[in-house]
N, C-alpha and C positions, 0 to 999 in steps of 0.2 A: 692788759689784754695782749694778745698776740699780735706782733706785729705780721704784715704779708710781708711775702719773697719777692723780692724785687726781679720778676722778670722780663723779656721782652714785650710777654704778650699780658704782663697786669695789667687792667681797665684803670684808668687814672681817678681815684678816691676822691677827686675834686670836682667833679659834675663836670667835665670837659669833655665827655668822650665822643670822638668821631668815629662813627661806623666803618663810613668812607675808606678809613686807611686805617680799617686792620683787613692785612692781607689772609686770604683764603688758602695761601702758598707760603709754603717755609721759602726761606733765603735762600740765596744760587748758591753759599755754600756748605749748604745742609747737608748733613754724609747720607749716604744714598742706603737700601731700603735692608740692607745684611748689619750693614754698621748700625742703622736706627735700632735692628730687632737687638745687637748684643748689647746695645747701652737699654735698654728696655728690661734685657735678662737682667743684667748690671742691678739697675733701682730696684729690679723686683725680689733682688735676696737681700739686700738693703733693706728693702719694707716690713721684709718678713721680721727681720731680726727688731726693725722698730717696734713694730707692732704686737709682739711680744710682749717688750717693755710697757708698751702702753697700756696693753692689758692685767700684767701685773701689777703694774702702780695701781690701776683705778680708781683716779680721781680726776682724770681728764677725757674727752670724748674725740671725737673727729669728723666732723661731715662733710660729706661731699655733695654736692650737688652739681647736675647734669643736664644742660638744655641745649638743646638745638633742634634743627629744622630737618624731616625724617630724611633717614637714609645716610646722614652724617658721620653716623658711626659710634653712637652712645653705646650702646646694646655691647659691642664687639670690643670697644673700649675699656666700659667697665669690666667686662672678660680678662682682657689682656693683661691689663694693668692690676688687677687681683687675682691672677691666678693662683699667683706665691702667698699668699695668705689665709691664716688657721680660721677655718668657717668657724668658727666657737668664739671667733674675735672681732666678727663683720656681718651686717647685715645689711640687706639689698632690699629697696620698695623703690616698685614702678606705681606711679599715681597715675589713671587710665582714667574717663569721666567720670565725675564722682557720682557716688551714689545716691537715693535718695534719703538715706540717714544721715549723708556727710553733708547734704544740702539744708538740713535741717539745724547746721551749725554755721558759725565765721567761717572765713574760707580758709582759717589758718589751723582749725581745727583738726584734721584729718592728718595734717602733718606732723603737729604736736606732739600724736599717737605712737608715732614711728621714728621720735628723734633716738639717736643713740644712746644707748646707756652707760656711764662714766668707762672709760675703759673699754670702748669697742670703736668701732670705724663704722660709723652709715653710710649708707649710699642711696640717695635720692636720681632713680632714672624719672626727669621731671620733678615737677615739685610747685610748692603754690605758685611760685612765678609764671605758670599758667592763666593763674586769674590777670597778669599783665601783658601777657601773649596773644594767647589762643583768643580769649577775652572779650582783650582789645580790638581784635581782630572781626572777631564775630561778637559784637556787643550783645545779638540778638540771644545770646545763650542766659544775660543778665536776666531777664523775666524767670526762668526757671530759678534761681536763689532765692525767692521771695524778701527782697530787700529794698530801700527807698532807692531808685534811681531819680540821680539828679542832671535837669534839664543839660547842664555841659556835663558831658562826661571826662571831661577834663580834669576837673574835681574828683569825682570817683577815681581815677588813676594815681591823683596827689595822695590821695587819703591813702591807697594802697601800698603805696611806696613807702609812706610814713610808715604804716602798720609793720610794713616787714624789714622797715629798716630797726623799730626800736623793738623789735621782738628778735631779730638777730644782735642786736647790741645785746638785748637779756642772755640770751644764749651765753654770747660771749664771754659777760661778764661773769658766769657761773658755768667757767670749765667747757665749755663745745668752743674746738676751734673751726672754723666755718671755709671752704674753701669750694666756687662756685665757675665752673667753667661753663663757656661755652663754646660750643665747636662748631666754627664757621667753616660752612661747606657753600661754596660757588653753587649757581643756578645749574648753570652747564653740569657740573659735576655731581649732582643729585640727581638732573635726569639723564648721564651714562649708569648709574648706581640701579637706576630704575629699570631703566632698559637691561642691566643684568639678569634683573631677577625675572622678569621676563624669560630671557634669553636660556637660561639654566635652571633646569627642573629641579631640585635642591634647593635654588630660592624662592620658588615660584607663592610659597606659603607666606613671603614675606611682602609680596605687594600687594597694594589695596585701590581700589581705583581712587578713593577717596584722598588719597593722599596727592596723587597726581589732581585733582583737583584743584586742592590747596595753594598748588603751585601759581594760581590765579590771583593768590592773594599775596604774592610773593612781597612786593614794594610795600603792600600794610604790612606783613611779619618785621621787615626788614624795620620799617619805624619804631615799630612797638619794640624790637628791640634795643635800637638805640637810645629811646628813652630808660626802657630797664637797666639795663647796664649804667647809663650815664647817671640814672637817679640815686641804682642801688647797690654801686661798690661802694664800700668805706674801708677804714684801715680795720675794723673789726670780725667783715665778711668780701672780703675784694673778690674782684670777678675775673680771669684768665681768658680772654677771647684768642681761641687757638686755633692755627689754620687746622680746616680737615679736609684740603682736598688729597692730601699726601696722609693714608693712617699710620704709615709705621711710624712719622717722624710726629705724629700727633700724637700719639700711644708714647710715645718714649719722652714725650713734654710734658704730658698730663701724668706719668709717674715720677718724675724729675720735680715737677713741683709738691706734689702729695712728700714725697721725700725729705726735701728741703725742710719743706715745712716740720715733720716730724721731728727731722734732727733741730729744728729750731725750739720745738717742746722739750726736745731732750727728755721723753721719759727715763726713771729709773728702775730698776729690782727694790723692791723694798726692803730695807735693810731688818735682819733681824735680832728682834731683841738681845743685850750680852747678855741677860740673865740665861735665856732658851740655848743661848749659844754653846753657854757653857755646859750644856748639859748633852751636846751633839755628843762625845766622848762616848757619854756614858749610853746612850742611844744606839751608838756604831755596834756597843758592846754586847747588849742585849740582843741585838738583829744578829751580829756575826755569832751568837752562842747559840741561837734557835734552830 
């Protein structure tokens, strides 16, 4: 299986992770927001050329997965960082509350649906790790899944972590490599993001009161995270906790890893057959005579 890229902000694969101290802030010697955007350009012609490859070969996949707490910058992120890439090679699903057919299933079910197909890039904005967030958060959402709730919900969390840890080992082991950020946005710095859209009629279609709400349940998000991350990176699906109070210099991290990693799959062109090859000649021949 694919080993992770070892960077600043990998989630440690050994159930150690402290919340605490992953910083919401790049380091003081981060290059400031013109140098982020050209190394950003940089990975993104990079990508394209990977991604090529990886669609040629087609035998390997690439998932990405996307979580944080609103206003973070998923949305703008996955923009950024794909822009340089051939839409016939990538595909995008935002999971929103599910439905009442998707309820009707496990809750891994609706994801299943939408994993990449050999040779393409997903993109998960969200993703079942819902059921361990939002969830957790609001347990009171479990009555609607029609499922056995057990007196600790503590339990129900272990089982959930199990499920999606050996269901990304599956993955794994059959070609999708798994690459799962989260972008850590400050309290503070959600609600100037807020007050923006507020403030500026062009975002104003993007606030919801209900989000400003949520902001109530900030300290539960913040555990329920801890626990996810801590329970569910491995070396076969690691988790990236990346500052987002600074985008350019989060954008340019979160293609910096997608990157890395690719060059670590090393896709190739498939080579083709000498029989076919030898017959290019006689191909060139017929086309340049027509």
């Amino acid at each position: 299986m694919q080993k992770p890229y070892i960077s600043p902000y990998l989630v440690s694969t050994e159930g150690d992770f402290d919340l605490k101290k992953s910083s919401t802030q790049p380091p003081d010697d981060a290059p400031g927001k013109k140098q982020c955007g050209k190394q950003l350009k940089k990975n993104i012609e990079r990508l394209d050329e990977l991604q090529h490859r990886l669609y040629a070969e087609d035998s390997r996949s690439l998932l990405l997965i996307f979580q944080a707490m609103d206003a973070a910058g998923k949305d703008s992120t996955i923009r950024a960082v794909m822009s340089g890439i051939n839409p016939a090679g990538c595909q995008v699903y935002s999971f929103k509350q599910p439905s009442k057919e998707e309820l009707d299933h496990d809750f891994l079910w609706r994801s299943a649906r939408s994993l990449p197909e050999r040779g393409r890039i997903g993109i998960f904005n969200r993703s079942y790790y819902e059921e361990t967030l939002v969830v957790r958060v609001h347990p009171e959402y479990l009555s609607g899944q029609r499922i056995a709730i057990p007196a600790n919900l503590e339990k129900l969390w272990k089982q959930r972590f199990r499920a999606i840890n050996e269901n990304e080992r599956h993955l794994a082991e059959n070609g999708t490599v798994i690459l799962k950020f989260w972008l850590n946005v400050s309290k503070d710095e959600q609600r100037n993001r807020f007050i923006s859209r507020l403030d500026e009629p062009e975002k104003n279609w993007k606030f919801s009161a209900a989000d400003v709400e949520e902001r109530n349940h900030w300290n539960s998000y913040m555990h329920a995270y801890q626990e996810t991350l801590k329970n569910t990176s491995k070396p076969w699906a690691p988790w990236y906790a990346i500052p987002a109070d600074n985008k350019p210099y989060m954008r340019w991290q979160v293609a910096k890893i997608i990157r890395k990693t690719l060059e670590q799959m090393a896709p190739e062109y498939p080579k083709v057959d000498e029989k076919e090859t030898e017959r290019f000649s006689e191909m060139r021949r017929l086309l340049e005579n027509k």
